[in-house]
VMD Tcl script that builds the backbone (N, CA, C; Angstrom):
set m [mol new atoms 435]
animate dup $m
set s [atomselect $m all]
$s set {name element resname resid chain x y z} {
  {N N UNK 1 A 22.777 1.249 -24.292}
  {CA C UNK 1 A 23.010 2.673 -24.441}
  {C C UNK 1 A 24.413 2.882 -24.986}
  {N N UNK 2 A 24.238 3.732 -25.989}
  {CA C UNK 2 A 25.390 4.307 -26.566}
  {C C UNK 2 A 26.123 5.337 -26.217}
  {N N UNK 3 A 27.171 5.320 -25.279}
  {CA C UNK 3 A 28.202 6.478 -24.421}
  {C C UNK 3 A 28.970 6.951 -25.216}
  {N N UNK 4 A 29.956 6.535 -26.023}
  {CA C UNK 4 A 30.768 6.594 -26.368}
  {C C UNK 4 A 31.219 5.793 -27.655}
  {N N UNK 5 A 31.753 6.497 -29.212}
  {CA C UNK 5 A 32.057 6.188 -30.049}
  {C C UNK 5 A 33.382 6.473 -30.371}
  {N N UNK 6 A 34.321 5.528 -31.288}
  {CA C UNK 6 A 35.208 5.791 -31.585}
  {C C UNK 6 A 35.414 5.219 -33.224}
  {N N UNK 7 A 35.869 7.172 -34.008}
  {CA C UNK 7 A 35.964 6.780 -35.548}
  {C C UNK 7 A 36.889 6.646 -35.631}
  {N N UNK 8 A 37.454 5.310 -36.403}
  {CA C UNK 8 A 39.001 5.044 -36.592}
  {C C UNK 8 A 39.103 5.323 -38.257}
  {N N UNK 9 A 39.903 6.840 -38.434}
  {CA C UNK 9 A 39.679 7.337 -39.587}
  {C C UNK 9 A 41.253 7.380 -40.146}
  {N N UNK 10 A 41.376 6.931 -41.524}
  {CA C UNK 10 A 43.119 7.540 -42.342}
  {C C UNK 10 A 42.882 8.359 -43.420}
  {N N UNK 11 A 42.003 9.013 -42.759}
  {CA C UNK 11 A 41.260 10.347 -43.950}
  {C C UNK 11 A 41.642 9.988 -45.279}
  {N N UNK 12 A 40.763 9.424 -45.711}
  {CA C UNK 12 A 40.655 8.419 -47.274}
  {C C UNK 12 A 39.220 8.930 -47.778}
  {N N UNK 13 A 39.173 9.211 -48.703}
  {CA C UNK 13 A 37.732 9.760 -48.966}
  {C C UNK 13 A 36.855 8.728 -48.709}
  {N N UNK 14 A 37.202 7.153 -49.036}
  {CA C UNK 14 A 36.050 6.021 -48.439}
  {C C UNK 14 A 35.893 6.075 -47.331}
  {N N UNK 15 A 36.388 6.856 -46.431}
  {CA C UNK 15 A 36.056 6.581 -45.022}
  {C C UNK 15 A 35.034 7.918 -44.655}
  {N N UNK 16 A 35.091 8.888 -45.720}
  {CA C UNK 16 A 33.989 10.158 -45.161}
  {C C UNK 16 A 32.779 9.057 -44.792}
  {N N UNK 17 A 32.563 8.142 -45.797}
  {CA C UNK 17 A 31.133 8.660 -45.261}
  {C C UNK 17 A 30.375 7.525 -43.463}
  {N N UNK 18 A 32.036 6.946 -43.569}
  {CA C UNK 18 A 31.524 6.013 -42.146}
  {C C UNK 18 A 32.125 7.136 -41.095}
  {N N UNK 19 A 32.392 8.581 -41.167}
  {CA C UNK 19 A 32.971 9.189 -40.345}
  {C C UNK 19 A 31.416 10.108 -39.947}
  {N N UNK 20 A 30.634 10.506 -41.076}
  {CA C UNK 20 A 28.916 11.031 -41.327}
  {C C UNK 20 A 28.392 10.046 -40.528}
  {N N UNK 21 A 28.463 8.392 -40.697}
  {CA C UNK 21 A 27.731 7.727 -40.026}
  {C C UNK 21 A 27.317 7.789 -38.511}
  {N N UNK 22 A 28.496 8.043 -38.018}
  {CA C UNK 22 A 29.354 7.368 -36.825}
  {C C UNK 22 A 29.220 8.666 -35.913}
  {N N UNK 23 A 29.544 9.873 -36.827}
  {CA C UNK 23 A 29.253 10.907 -35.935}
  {C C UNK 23 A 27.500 11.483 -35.681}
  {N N UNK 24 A 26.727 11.097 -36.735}
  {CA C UNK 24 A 25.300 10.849 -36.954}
  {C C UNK 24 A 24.662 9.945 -35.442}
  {N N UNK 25 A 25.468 8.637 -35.411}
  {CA C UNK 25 A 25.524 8.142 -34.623}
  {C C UNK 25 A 25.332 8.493 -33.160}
  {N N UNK 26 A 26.694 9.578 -32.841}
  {CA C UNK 26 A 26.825 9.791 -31.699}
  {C C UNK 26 A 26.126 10.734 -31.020}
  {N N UNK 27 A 25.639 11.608 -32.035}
  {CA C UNK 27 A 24.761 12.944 -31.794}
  {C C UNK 27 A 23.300 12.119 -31.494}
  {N N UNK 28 A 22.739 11.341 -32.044}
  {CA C UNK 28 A 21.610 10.781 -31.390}
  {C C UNK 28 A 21.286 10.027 -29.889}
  {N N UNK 29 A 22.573 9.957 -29.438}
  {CA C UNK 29 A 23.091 9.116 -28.148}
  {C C UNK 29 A 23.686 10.086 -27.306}
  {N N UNK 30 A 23.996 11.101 -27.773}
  {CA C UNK 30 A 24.444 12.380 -27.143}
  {C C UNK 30 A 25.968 11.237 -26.454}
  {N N UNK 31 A 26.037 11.326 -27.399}
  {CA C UNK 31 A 27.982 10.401 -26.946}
  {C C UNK 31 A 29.096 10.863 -27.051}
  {N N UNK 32 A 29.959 10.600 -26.354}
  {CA C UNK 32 A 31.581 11.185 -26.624}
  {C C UNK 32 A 32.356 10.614 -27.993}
  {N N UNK 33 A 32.432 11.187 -28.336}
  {CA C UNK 33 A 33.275 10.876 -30.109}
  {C C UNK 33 A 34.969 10.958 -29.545}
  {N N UNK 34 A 34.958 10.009 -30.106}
  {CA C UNK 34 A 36.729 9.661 -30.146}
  {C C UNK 34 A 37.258 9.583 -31.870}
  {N N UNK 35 A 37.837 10.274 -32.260}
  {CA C UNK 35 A 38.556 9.959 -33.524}
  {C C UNK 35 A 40.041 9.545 -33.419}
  {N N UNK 36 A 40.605 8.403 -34.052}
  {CA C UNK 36 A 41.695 7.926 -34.181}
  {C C UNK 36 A 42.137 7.803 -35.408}
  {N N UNK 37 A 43.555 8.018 -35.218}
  {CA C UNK 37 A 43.977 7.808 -36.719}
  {C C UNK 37 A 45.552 6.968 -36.296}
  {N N UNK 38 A 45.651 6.126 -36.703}
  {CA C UNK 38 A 46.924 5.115 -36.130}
  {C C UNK 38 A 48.037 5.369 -37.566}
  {N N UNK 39 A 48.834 5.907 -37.316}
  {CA C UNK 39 A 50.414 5.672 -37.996}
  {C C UNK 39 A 50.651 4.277 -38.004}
  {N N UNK 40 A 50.286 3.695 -39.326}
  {CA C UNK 40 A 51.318 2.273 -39.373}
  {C C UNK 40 A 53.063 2.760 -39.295}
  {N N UNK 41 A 53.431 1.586 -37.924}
  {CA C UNK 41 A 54.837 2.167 -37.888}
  {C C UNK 41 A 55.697 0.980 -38.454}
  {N N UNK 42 A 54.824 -0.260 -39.794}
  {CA C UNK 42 A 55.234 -0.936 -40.507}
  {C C UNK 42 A 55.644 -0.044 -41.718}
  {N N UNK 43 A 54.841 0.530 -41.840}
  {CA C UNK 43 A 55.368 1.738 -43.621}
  {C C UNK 43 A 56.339 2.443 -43.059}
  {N N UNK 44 A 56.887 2.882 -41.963}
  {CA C UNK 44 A 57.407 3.647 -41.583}
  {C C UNK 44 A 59.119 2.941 -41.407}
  {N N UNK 45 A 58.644 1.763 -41.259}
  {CA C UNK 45 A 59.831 1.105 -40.982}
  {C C UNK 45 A 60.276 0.613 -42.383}
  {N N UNK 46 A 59.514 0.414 -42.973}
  {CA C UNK 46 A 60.104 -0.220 -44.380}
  {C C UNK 46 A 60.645 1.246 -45.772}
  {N N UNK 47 A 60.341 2.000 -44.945}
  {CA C UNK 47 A 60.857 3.131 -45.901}
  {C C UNK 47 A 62.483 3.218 -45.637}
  {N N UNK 48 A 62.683 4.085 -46.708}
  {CA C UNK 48 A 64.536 4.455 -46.830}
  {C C UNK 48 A 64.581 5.454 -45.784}
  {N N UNK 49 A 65.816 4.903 -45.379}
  {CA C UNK 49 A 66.339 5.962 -43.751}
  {C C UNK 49 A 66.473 6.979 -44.678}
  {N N UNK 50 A 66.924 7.902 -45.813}
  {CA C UNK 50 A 66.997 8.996 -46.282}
  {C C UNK 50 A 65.563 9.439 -46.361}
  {N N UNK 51 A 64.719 9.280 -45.950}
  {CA C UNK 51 A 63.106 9.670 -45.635}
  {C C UNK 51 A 62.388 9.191 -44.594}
  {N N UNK 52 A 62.790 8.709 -43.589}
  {CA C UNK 52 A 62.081 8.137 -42.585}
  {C C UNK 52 A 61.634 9.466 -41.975}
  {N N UNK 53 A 62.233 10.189 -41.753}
  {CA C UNK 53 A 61.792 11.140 -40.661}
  {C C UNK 53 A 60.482 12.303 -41.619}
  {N N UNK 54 A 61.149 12.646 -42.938}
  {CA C UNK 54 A 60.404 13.303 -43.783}
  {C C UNK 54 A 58.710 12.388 -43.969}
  {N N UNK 55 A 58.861 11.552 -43.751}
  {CA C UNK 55 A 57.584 10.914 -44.178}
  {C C UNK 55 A 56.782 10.368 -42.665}
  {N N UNK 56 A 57.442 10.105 -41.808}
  {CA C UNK 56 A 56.756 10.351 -40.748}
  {C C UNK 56 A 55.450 11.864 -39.995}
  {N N UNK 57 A 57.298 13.157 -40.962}
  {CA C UNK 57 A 56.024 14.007 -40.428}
  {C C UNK 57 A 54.957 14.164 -41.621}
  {N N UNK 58 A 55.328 13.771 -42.470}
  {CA C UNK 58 A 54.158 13.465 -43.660}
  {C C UNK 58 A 52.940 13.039 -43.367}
  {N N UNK 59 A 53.298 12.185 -42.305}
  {CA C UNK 59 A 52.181 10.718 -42.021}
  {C C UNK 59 A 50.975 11.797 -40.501}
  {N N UNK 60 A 52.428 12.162 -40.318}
  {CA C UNK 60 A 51.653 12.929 -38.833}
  {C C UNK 60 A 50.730 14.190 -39.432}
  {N N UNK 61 A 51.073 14.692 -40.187}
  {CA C UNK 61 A 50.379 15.798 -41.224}
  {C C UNK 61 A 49.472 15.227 -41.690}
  {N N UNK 62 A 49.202 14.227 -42.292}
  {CA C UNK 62 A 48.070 13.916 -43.069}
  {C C UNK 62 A 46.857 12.824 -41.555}
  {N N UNK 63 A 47.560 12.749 -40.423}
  {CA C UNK 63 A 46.903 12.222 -39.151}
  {C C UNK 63 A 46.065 14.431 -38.966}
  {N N UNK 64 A 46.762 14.953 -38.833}
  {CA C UNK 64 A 46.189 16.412 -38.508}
  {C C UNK 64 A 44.876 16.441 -38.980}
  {N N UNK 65 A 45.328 16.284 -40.404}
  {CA C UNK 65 A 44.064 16.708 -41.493}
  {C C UNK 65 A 43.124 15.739 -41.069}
  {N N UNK 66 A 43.358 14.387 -41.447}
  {CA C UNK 66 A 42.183 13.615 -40.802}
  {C C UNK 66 A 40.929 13.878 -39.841}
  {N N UNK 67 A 41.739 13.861 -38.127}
  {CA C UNK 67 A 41.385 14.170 -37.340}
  {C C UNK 67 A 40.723 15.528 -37.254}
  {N N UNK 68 A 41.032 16.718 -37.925}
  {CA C UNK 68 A 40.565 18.042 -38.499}
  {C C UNK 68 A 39.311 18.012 -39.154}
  {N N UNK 69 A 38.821 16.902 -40.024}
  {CA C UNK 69 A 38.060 17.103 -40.910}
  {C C UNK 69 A 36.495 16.007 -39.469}
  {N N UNK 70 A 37.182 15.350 -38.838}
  {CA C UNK 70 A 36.243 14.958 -38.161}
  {C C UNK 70 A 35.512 15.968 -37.246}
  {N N UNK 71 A 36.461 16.675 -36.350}
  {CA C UNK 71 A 35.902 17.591 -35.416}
  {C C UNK 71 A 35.416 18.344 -36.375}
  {N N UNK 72 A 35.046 18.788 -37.723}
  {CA C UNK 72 A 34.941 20.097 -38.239}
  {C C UNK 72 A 33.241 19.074 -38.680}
  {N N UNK 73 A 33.241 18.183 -38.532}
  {CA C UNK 73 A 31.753 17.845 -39.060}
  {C C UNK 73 A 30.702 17.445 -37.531}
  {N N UNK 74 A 31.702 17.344 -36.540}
  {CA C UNK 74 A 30.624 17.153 -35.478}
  {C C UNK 74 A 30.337 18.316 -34.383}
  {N N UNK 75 A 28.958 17.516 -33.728}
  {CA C UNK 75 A 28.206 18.997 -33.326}
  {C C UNK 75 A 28.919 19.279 -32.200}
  {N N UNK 76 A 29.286 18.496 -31.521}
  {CA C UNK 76 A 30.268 18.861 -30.205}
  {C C UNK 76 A 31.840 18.708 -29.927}
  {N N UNK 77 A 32.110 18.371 -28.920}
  {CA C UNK 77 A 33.377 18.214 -28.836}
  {C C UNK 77 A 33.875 16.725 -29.182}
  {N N UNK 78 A 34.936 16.937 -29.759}
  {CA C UNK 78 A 35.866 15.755 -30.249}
  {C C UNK 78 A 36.775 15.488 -29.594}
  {N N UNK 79 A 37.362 14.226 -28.632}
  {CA C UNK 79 A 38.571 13.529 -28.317}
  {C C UNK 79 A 39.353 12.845 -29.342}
  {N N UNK 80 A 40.208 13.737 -29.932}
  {CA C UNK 80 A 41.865 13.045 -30.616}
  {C C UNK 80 A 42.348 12.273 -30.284}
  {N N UNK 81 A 43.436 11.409 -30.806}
  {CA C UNK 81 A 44.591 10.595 -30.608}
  {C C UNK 81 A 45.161 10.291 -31.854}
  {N N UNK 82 A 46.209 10.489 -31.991}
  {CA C UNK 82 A 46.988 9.573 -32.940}
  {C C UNK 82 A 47.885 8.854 -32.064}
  {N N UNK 83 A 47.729 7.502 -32.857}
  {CA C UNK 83 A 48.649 6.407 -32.167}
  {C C UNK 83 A 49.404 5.969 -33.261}
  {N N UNK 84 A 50.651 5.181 -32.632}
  {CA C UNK 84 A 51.504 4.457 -33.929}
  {C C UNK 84 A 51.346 3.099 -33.510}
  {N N UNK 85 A 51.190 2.376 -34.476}
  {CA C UNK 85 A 50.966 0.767 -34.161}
  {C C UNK 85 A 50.364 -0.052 -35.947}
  {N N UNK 86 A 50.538 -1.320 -35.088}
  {CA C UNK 86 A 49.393 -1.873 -36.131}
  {C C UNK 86 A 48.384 -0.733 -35.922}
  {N N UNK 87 A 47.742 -0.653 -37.288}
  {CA C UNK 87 A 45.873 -0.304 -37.325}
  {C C UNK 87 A 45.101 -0.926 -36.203}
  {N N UNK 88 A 45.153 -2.168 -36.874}
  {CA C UNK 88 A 43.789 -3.148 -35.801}
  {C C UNK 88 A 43.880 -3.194 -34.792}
  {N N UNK 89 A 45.353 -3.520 -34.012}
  {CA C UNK 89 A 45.409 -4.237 -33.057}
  {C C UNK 89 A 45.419 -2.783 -32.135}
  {N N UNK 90 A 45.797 -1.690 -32.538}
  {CA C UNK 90 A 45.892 0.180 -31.765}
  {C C UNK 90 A 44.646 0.239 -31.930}
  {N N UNK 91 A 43.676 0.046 -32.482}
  {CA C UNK 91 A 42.264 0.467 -32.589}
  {C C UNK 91 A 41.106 -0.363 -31.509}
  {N N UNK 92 A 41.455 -1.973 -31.470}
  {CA C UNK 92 A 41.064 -2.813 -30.882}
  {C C UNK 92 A 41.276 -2.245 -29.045}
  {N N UNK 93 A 42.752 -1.588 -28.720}
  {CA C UNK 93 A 43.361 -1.653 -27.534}
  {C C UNK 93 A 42.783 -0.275 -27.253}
  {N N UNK 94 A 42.970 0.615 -28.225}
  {CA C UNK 94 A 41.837 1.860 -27.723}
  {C C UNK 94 A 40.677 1.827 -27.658}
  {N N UNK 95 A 39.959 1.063 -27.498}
  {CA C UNK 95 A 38.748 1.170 -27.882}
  {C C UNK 95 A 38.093 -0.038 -26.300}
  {N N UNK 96 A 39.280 -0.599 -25.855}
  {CA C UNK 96 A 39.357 -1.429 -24.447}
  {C C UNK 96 A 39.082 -0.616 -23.259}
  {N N UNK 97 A 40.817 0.398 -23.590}
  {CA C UNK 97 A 41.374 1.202 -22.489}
  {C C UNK 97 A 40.753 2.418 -22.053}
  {N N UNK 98 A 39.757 2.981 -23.250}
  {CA C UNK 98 A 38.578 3.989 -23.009}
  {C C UNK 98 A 37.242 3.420 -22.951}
  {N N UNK 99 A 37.213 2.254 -22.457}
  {CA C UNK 99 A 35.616 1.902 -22.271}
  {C C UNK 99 A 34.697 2.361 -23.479}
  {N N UNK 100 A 34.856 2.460 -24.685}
  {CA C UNK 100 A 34.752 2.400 -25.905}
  {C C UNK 100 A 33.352 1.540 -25.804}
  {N N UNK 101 A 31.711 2.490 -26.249}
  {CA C UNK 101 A 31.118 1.347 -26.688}
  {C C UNK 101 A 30.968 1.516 -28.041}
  {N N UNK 102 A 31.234 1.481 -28.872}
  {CA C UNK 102 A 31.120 1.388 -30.209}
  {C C UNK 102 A 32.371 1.721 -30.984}
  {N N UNK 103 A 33.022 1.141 -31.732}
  {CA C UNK 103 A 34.053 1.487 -33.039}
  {C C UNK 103 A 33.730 1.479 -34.511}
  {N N UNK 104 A 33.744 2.649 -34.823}
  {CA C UNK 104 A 32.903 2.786 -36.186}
  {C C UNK 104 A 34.310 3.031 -37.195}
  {N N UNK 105 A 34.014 2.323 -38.465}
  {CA C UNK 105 A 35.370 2.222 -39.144}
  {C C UNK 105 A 34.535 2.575 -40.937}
  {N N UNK 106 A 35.054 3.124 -41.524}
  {CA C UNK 106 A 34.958 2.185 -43.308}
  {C C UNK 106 A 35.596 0.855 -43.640}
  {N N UNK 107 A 34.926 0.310 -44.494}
  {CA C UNK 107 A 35.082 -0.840 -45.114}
  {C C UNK 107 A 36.368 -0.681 -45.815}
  {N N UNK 108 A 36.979 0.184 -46.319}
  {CA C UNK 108 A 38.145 0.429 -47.200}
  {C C UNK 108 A 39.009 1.742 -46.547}
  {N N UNK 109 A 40.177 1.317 -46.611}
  {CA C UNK 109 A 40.988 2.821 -46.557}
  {C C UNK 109 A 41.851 2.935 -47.220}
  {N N UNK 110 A 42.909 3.253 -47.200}
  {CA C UNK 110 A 43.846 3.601 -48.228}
  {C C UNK 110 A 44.491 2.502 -48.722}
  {N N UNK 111 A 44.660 1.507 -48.001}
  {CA C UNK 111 A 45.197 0.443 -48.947}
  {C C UNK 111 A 44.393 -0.555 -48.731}
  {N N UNK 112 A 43.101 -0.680 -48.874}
  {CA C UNK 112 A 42.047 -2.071 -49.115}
  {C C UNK 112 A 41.354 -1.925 -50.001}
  {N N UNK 113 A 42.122 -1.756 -51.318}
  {CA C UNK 113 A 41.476 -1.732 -51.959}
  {C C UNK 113 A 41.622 -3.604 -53.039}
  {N N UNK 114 A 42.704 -3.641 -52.276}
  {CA C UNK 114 A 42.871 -5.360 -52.247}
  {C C UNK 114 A 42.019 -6.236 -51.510}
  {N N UNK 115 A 41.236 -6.090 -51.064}
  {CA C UNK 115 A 39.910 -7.397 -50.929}
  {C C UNK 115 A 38.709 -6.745 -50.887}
  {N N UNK 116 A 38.259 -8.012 -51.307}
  {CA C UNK 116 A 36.784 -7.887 -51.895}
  {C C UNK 116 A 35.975 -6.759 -51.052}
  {N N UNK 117 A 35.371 -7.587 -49.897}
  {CA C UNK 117 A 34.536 -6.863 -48.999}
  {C C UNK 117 A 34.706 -6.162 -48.001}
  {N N UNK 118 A 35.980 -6.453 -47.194}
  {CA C UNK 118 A 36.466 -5.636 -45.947}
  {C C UNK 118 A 38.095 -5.181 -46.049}
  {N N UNK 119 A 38.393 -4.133 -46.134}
  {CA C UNK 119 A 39.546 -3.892 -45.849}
  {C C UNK 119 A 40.309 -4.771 -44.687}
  {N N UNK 120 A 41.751 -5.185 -44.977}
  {CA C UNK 120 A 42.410 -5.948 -44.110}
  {C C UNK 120 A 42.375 -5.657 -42.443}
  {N N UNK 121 A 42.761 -4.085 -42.230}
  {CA C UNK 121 A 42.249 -3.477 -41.202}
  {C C UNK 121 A 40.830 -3.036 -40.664}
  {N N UNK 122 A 39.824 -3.210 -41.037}
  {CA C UNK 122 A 38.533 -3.265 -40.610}
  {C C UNK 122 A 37.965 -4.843 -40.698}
  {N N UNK 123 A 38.941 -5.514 -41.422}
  {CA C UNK 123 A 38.319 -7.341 -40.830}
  {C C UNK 123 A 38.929 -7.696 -39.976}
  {N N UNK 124 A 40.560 -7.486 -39.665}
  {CA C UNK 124 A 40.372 -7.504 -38.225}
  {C C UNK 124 A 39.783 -7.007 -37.083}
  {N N UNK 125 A 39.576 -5.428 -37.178}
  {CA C UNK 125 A 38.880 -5.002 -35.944}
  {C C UNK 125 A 37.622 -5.680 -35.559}
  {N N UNK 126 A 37.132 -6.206 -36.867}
  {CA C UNK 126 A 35.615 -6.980 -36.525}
  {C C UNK 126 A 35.831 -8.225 -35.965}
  {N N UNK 127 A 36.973 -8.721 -36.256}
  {CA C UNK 127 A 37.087 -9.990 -35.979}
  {C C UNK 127 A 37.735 -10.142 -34.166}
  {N N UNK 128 A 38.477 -8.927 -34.127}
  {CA C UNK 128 A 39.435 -9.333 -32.497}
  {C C UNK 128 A 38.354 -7.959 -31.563}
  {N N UNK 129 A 38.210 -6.930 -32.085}
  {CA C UNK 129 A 37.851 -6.245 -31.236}
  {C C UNK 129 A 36.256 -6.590 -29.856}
  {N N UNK 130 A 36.740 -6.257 -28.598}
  {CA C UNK 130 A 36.110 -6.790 -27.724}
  {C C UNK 130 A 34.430 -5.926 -27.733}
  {N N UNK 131 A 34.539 -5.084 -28.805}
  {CA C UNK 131 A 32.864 -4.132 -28.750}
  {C C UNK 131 A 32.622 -4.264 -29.829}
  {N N UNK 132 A 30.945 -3.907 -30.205}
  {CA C UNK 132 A 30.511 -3.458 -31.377}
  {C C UNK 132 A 31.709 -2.726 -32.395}
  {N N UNK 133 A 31.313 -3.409 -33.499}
  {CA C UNK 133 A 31.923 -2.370 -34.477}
  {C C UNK 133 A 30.878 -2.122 -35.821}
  {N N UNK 134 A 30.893 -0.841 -35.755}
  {CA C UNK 134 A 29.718 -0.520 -37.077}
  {C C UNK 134 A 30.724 -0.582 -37.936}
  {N N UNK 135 A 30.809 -1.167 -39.115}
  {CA C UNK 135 A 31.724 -0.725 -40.218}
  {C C UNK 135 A 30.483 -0.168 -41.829}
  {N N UNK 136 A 31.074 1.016 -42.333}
  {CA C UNK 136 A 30.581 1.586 -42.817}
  {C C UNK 136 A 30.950 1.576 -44.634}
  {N N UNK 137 A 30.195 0.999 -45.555}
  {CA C UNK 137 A 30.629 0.835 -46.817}
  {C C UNK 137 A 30.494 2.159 -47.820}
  {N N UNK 138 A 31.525 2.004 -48.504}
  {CA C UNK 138 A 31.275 3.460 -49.361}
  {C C UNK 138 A 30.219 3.531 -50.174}
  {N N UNK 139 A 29.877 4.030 -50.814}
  {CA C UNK 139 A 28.452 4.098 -51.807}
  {C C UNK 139 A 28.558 3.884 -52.443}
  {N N UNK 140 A 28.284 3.006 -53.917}
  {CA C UNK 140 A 28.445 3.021 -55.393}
  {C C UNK 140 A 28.127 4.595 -55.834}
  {N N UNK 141 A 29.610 4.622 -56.966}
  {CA C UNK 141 A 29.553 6.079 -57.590}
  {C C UNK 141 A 30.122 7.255 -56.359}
  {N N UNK 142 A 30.531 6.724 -55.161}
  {CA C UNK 142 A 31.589 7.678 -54.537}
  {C C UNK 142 A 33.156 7.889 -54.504}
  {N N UNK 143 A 33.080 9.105 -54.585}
  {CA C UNK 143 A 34.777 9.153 -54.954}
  {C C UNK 143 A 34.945 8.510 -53.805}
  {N N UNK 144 A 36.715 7.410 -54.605}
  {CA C UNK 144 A 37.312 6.625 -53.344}
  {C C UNK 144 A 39.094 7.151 -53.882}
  {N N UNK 145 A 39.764 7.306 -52.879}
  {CA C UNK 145 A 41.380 7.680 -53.460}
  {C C UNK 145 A 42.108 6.526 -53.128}
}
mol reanalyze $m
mol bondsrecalc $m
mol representation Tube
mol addrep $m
């Protein structure tokens, strides 16, 4: 039985449609939806201190929208979080600490568009995370940014 899902989204247009999946998902299981969106606080660190703070709330702004566009497509209520961390390893540990049965991800997000089949951050979650993970591929012929 499916209780509980969690979409780990960086609002990337490749990830709409594993966010459709996942919340598709949860409505058939009548499950609690968790959406996450993790701040890498590696980009954050490697930026120029004359923008660290400007691009943080950049980062936290574009975590809003994300998380915004999830609750605005599902039928019930949505549990938030933004976390700062690695991706994988914040996604893996949320997905522990809330008794998480399912983590639903896209195959690509904003920066995987460097390997072949799995984004760097969705081959780890498949690889370390302790639950199911649905990972969700974009479609041929869908917009990807």
């Amino acid at each position: 039985m499916i209780d509980s899902v969690v979409i780990a989204t960086d609002g990337s247009a490749s990830v709409e449609r594993a966010v459709t999946v996942a919340l598709d998902l949860a409505n058939r299981f009548d499950a609690t939806v968790h959406a996450l969106y993790v701040i890498d606080d590696s980009e954050i660190d490697t930026a120029p201190d004359s923008i660290r703070a400007e691009f943080r709330d950049a980062l936290e702004d574009a975590a809003d929208e994300a998380l915004a566009a999830v609750k605005a497509g599902a039928a019930g209520e949505v549990v938030t979080a933004i976390e700062t961390g690695r991706p994988a390893s914040v996604i893996c540990e949320y997905a522990r600490d809330n008794d998480i049965d399912v983590v639903a991800t896209g195959t690509r997000g904003r920066h995987g568009e460097h390997r072949f089949l799995l984004g760097s951050v969705a081959e780890t979650v498949v690889r370390r995370c302790s639950v199911p993970v649905l990972t969700v591929r974009q479609l041929e012929g869908e917009a990807s940014q």
